[in-house]
C-alpha positions as CSV (number, residue, x, y, z in Angstrom):
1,X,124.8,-193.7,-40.7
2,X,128.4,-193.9,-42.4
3,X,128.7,-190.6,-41.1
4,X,129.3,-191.9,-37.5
5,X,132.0,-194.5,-38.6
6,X,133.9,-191.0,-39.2
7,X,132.2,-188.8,-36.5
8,X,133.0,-191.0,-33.6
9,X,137.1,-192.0,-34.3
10,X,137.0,-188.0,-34.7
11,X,135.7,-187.1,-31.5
12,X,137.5,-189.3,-30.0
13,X,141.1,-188.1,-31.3
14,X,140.2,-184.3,-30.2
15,X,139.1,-185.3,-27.0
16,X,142.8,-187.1,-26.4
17,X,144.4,-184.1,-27.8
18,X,142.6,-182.6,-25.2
19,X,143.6,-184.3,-22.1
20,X,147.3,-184.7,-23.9
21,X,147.7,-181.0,-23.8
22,X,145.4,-180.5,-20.1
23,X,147.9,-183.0,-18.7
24,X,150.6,-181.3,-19.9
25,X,149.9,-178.3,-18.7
26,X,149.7,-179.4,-15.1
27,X,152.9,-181.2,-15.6
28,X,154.7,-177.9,-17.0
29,X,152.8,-176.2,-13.4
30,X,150.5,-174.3,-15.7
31,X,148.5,-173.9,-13.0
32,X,150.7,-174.0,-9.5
33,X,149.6,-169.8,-8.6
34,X,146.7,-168.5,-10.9
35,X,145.8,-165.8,-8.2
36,X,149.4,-164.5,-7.5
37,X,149.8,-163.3,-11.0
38,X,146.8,-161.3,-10.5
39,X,147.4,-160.1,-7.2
40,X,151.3,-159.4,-7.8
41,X,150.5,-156.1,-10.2
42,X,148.7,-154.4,-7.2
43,X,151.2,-154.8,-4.8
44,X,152.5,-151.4,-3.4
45,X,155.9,-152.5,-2.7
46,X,157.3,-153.7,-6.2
47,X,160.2,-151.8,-7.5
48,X,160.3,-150.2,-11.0
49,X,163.5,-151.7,-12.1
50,X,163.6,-155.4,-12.3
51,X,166.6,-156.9,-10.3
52,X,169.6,-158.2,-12.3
């Protein structure tokens, strides 16, 4: 049972590291356009030489 006075304080620090870097992601906009990425390498109309 001393095992859980560890355990818990534990889980509980990885699971705010979690949501600390989840949050930050969506402030940096991590996440504004997952599809377009994907989509943009299949587009016929990109040019081979990116613009300056």
């Amino acid at each position: 049972m001393e095992i859980l006075a560890i355990l818990i304080p534990v889980s509980l620090l990885l699971v705010g590291i979690g949501l600390g870097a989840f949050f930050w992601a969506i402030r940096n906009k991590q996440f504004d356009d997952p599809q377009g990425a994907a989509e943009r390498i299949l587009m016929k109309d990109w040019d081979d030489r990116p613009k300056p």
